[in-house]
Every structure is written in C-alpha cells, then in structure tokens.
C-alpha positions in Angstrom: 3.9 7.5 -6.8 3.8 7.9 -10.7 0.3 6.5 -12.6 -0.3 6.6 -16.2 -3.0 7.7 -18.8 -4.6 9.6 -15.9 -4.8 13.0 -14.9 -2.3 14.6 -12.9 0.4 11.0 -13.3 3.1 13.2 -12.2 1.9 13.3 -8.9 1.5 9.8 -8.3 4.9 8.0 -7.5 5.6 5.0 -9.2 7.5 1.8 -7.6 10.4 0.1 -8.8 8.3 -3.0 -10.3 6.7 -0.7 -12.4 9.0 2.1 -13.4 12.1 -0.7 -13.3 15.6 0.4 -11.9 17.9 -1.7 -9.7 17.3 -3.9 -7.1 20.6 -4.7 -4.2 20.6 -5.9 -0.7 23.5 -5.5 1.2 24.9 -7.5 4.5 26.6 -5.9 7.3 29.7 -7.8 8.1 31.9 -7.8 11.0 35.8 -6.4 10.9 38.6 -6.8 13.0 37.5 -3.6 14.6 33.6 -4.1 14.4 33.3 -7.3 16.1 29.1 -7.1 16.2 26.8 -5.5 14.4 25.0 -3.4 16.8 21.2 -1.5 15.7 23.0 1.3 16.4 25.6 1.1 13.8 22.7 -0.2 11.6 21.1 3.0 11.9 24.6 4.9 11.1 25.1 2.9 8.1 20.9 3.6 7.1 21.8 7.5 7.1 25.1 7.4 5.3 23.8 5.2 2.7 20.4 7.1 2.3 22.8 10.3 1.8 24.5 8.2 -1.0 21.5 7.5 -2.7 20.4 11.3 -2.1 23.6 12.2 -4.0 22.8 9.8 -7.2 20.0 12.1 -7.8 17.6 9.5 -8.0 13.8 10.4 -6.8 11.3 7.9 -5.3 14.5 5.9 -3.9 14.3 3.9 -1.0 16.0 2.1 1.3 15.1 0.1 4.1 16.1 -2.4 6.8 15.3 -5.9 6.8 16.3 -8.4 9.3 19.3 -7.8 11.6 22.4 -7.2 9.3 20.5 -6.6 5.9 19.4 -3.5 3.4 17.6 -3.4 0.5 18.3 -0.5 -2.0 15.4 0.6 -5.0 16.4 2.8 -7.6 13.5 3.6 -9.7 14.1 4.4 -12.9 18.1 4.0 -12.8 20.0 1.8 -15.2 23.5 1.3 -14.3 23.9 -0.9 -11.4 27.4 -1.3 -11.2 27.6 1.8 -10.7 25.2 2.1 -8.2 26.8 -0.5 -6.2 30.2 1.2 -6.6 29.1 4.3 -5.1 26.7 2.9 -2.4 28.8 0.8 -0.9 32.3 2.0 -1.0 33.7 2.3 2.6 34.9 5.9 1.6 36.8 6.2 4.6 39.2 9.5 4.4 42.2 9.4 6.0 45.3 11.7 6.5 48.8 10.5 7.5 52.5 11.5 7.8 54.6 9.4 5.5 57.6 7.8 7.0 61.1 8.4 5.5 60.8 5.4 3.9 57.8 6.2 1.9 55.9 4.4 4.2 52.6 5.3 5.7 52.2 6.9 9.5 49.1 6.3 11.9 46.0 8.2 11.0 45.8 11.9 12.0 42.3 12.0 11.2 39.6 11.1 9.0 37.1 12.6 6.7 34.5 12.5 9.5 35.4 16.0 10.2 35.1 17.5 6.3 31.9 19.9 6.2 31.6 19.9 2.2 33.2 18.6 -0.8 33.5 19.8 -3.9 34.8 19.1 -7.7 36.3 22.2 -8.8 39.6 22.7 -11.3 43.5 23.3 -10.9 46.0 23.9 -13.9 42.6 22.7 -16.1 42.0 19.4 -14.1 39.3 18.2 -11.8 40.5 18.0 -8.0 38.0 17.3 -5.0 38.0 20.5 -2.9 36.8 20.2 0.9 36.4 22.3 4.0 36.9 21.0 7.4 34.6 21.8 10.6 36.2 24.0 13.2 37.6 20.8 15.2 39.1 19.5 11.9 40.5 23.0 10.5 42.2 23.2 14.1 43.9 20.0 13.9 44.7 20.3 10.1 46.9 23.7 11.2 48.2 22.2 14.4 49.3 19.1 12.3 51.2 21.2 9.0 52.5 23.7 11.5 53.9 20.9 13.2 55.3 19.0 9.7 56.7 21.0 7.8 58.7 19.7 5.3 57.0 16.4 5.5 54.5 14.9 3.2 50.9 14.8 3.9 49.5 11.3 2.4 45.2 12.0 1.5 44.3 8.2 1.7 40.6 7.0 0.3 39.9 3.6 1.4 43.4 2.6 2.1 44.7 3.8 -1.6 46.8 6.4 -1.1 45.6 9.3 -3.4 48.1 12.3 -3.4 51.3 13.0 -1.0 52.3 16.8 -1.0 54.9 18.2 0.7 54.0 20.5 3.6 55.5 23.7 3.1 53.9 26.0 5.3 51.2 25.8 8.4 47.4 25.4 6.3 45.3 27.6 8.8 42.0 27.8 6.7 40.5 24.3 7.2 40.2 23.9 3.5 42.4 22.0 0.7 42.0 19.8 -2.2 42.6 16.5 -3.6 43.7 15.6 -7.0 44.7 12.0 -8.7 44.0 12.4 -12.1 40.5 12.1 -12.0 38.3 12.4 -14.4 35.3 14.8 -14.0 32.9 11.9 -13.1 35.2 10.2 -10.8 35.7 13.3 -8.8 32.2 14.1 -8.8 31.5 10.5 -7.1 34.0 10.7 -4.6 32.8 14.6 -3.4 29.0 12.6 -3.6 30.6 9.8 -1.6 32.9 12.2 0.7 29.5 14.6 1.6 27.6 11.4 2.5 30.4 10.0 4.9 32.3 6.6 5.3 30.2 3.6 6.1 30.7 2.8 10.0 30.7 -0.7 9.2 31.9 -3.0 6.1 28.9 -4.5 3.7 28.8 -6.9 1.2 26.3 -7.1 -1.6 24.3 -10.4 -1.6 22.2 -9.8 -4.7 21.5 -7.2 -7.0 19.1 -7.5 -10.0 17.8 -4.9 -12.5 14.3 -4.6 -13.7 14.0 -3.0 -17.2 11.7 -0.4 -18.1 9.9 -2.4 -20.5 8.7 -5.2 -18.3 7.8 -1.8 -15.8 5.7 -0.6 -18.2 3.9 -3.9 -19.5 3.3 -4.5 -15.6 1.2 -1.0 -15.5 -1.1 -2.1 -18.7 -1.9 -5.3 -17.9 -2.7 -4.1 -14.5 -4.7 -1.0 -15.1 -6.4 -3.1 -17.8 -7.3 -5.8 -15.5 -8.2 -2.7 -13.3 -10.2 -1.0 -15.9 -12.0 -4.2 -16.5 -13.5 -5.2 -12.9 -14.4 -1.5 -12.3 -16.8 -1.4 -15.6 -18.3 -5.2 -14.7 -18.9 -4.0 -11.4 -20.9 -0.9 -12.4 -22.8 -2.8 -14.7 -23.9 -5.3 -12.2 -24.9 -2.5 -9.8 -27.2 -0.9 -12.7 -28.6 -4.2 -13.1 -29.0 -5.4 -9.6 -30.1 -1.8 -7.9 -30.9 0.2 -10.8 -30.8 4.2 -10.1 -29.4 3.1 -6.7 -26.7 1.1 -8.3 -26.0 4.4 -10.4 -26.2 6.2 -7.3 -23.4 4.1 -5.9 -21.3 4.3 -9.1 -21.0 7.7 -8.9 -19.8 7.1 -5.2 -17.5 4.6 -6.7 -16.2 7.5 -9.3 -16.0 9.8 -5.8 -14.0 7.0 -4.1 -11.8 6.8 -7.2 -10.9 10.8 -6.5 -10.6 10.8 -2.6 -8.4 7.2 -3.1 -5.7 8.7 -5.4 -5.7 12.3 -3.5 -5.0 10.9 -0.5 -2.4 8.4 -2.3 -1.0 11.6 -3.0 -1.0 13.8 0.7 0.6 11.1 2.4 3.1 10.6 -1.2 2.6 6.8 -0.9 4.0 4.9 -3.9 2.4 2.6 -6.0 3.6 -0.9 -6.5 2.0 -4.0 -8.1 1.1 -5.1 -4.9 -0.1 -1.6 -4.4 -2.3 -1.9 -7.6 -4.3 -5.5 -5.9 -5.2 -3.4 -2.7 -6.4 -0.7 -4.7 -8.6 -2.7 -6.7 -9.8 -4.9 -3.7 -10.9 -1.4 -1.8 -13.4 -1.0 -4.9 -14.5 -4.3 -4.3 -14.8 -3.4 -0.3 -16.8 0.1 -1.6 -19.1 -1.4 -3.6 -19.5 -4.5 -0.8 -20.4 -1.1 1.4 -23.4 0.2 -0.7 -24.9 -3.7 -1.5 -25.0 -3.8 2.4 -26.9 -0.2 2.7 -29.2 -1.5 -0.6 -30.3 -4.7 0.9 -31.3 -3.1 4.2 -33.2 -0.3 2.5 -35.0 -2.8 0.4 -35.7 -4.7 3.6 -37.3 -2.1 5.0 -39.1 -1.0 2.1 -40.8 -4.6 2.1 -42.0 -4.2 5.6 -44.1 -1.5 4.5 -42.0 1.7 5.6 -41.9 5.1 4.1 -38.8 5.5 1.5 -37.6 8.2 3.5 -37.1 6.4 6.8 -36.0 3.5 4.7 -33.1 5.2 4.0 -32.4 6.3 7.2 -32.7 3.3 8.8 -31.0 1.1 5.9 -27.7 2.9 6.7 -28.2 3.2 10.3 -28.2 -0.9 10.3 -26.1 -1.5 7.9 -23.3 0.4 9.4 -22.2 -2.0 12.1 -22.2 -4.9 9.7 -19.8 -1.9 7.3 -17.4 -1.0 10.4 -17.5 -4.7 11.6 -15.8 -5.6 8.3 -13.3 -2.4 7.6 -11.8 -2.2 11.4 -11.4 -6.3 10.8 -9.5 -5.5 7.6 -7.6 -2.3 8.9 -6.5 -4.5 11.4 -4.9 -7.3 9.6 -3.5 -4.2 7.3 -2.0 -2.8 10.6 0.1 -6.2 11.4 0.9 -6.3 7.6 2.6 -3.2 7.4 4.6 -3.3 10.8 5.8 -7.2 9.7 6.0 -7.0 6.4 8.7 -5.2 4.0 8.3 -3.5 0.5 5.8 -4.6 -1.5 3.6 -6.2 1.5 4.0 -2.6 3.0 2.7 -1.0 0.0 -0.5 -3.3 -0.2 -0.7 -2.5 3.6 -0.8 1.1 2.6 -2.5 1.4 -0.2 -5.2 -0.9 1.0 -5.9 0.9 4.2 -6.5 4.5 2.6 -8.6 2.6 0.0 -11.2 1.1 3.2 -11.2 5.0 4.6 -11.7 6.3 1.5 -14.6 3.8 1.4 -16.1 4.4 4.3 -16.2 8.1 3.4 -18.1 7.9 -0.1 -20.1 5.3 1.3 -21.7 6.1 4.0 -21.8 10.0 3.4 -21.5 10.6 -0.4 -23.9 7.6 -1.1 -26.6 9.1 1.1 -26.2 12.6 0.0 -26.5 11.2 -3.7 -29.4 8.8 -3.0 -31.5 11.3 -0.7 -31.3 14.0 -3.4 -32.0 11.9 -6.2 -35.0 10.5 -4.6 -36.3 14.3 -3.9 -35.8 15.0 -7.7 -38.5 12.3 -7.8 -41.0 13.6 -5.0 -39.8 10.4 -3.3 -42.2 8.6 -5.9 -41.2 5.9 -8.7 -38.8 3.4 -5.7 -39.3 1.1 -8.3 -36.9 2.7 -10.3 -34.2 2.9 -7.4 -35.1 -0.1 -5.9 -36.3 -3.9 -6.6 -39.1 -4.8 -4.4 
C-alpha cells in the first residue's frame, strides 16, 4: 500500500483506483480437450498466470478468482494494456515435432512443460530464446535426435511453427535455443511467458479497462481531504464537548492514527478507495469508544464518587457496551471479506485493523493518558477534564 504527503508513503501500498493501471477479467473456456472447467485446473491457470504477472515486473499486482470460470487481473501503475493482455493470456504452449517429408507436421514429442529456464541470449548478433530442459526432458530430447538424425526438429509456440533445424547429431545436454527473428522484446516475452508455463486451459478476455494516473491521483486528494477534514471537526468537537478529556482522547486518536497505518503495513495490506471509507469510519468507531468511557466517568462523577474510582469504573462499564459494538462490527467485516472480492475485501481489511487498533488506544492509551494527566493536577480542577 502506497499513501501520500505522509511519512514513510513508500511503505504503504497503494491500489489500482488510486495509483491507476489496468483492469482485465478473463473467462475460462472449455476445448475439445478440456471439456469442464474443473477448480483444479482453476488453480493451475491462477499460478501460471500469477507467474506471468510476476515476470511483467509489476509490484502490488494482483490477481484473484471470482466465480467459477473467471479472473480478475490489477496492474497498478502499468500503462499498456494490450500488452498486458498479450502476455497474460497467451496459451504459450511449447511444442516439439518431427516434420513429415512433406513439410508437414508430426505428433507432439513433448512440450515445454518440461523446460527448467528460459533465456534471451544472442547468436551471429541476434536475439534467440535459450532453454534448459529438466532431467526427464533432457533424456527424451537425446533419445528423440539420436533417434532423428537427419530429420528436422519443428519448435512450435502455440501452433506457429517457429524454427525447423535439421538434426545433425544426438543433443545430449538438455539445452538449445530458439530463434525467429525476434526482436529483443519479443524474445524477452516469450522466455517471461515460457518460465511461467502454458495455460492448462483456454481464456478469453471479457473486459479490460485502464484507469489513468490522473484520475488515481485526484481520487487520493479528494479523499485524504475529505479525510483531513472529519478528523480536525471531530477533535474540535471533543475539546468542546469533554475539554482536557476530549484532548486526552485526541491524542489517543493521533496514537490510533500510528498503530492503524503500522499495522496497515505488517500485514502489507493495500489501500483502496474503499480502503480509505473503512479507515475513516474506524476514527469515527475510536472516538465513539472514548464518548462511551466520558459519559460513564461523568456519570459517576455526578453520583458523588471520587475522580479516581470514576475513572476506574467509567471504563470498567463502558467496556461491554465498547466490545458489544466492535465484535458486532468485526463480525459483519468477517462475512464481508470471505464473500466479497476486491475493493469490498479491502474495506473488510482495512476496517477491521482500524476497530483493533481502536480498541487498543482506547481502552489502554486513553486511560494511561487521562490517569496521568489528572495526577499532574493532584486529581483537582475535574472541571477542567470533565462537564459536570
């Protein structure tokens, strides 16, 4: 999660609405030889096309499954989405064959699922894709040029035939490489796309949509400003209603502030629009925490207690009406994040470390403050912490 005009912004990772980037969902369709769509082979295609996203060299990206047959693809921060597409979800499927006599194609010999790396290096000043083959793949690579020679090899990438040498002697190192006249980008993509793997099963992209940094950026101001905005009003109200125990619990608030956005950080959440709403509803919850703990102090100071038990026993009763309120919410937060997708997942998350972060300055930070301020003052002057 990236923030901005804050300290340590580089820490905090930022979300596609904010930082802009691309946007694609892809559908899962059945072939003649993938007849269903199985979760497992939604799980294969997951991996290989997190690898290919890996390999685009794109950071906070994310992909994710939604419904049976569907994926949704972020790119934060990346600006070409035809290419994006292009590389995502190519099939990639690497194939050797024998060709026939009469320059046609033979059955598969094998495929590209046994290639350990692959690489763009240079022959005669050209790029050419350079791979090695596992120990299964560099056996049947020897066994099927030993057996060949004089034949040509055909290296086929998703059914286009790319080169066709001649086999001149038995190839016993499990390596080789691939040239057709790529450029050095195009032979970068396919060693990115050969590394990842093929997809197991054909997809089709259903929509795709970019969001430009700009409109990223204006979404953080107005945001942070409408943030900004309802933090101040609230302090001021506290001042006003609670006086030093309204400042009290503005410094709580500040605490929150600091415990909220480390923790954002441990756990390397990311922050959304959505994201921004919970945050800013958990300063409402914090502050709800401390008017709770206020009034029952006051209460108590009415009936003629001491300010000292007051305390104790304003945040004693006032803590089942507190945890009442954040399990409730933490709750409905729990169902939100295992049924919902992106954005509702990010409120979910951010929303939930905001109510434990609030529960922390709250209850502890709030009466550590208070208790200490009110020895400063011989526990003398409540009219200056409290209305009574």
């Amino acid at each position: 999660m990236r923030f901005t005009r804050i300290k340590g912004k580089d820490m905090i990772r930022q979300g596609l609405d904010l930082k802009g980037g691309v946007y694609a969902i892809f559908e899962a369709k059945p072939t003649a030889d993938v007849k269903e769509i199985t979760p497992e082979a939604m799980e294969r295609l997951i991996e290989v096309m997190d690898r290919r996203v890996n390999g685009l060299g794109v950071s906070e990206a994310n992909v994710q499954k939604i419904g049976e047959n569907r994926i949704v693809i972020e790119l934060p921060g990346y600006d070409n989405p035809e290419e994006a597409l292009e590389l995502i979800g190519k099939t990639a499927l690497l194939e050797f064959k024998l060709k026939k006599p009469d320059g046609s194609l033979g059955e598969t010999e094998f495929t590209g699922s046994l290639l350990t790396r692959a690489e763009v290096s240079y022959d005669m000043g050209s790029p050419v894709i350079s791979f090695s083959l596992n120990q299964e793949g560099a056996e049947k690579f020897a066994e099927l040029t030993r057996k060949n020679i004089g034949k040509k090899l055909a290296i086929v990438l998703d059914g286009v035939e790319q080169m066709a040498p001649q086999i001149n002697s038995a190839i016993t190192g499990g390596s080789g490489t691939i040239s057709g006249s790529y450029t050095y980008k195009e032979a970068q993509s396919v060693a990115s796309l050969l590394n990842a793997g093929a997809l197991p099963i054909n997809v089709e992209v259903i929509e795709t949509r970019v969001v430009g940094a700009t409109l990223g950026q204006d979404s953080i101001d107005k945001s942070l400003k409408a943030g900004y905005i309802s933090i101040v009003l609230v302090m001021i109200f506290m001042v006003i209603a609670y006086r030093m125990a309204g400042f009290v619990a503005n410094l709580a608030l500040i605490c929150f502030g600091l415990v909220t956005f480390g923790l954002l950080n441990f756990f390397d959440a990311t922050l959304t629009l959505p994201g921004i709403a919970g945050f800013i509803l958990s300063v409402g919850m914090a502050v709800d925490a401390n008017v709770i703990i206020f009034e029952r102090i006051r209460e108590e100071l009415k009936d003629g207690v001491g300010v000292t038990k007051a305390v104790d026993l304003g945040f004693e009763r006032a803590m089942s009406a507190i945890m009442d309120s954040n399990v409730t919410t933490l709750l409905i937060m729990l169902v939100l994040f295992v049924l919902g997708t992106g954005p509702v997942k990010g409120f979910a998350v951010i929303l939930t470390i905001g109510v434990i972060a609030s529960l922390f300055t709250a209850v502890l930070v709030t009466k550590m403050i208070l208790k200490r301020f009110l020895s400063m003052f011989n526990n003398k002057n409540i009219s200056l912490f409290f209305r009574v």
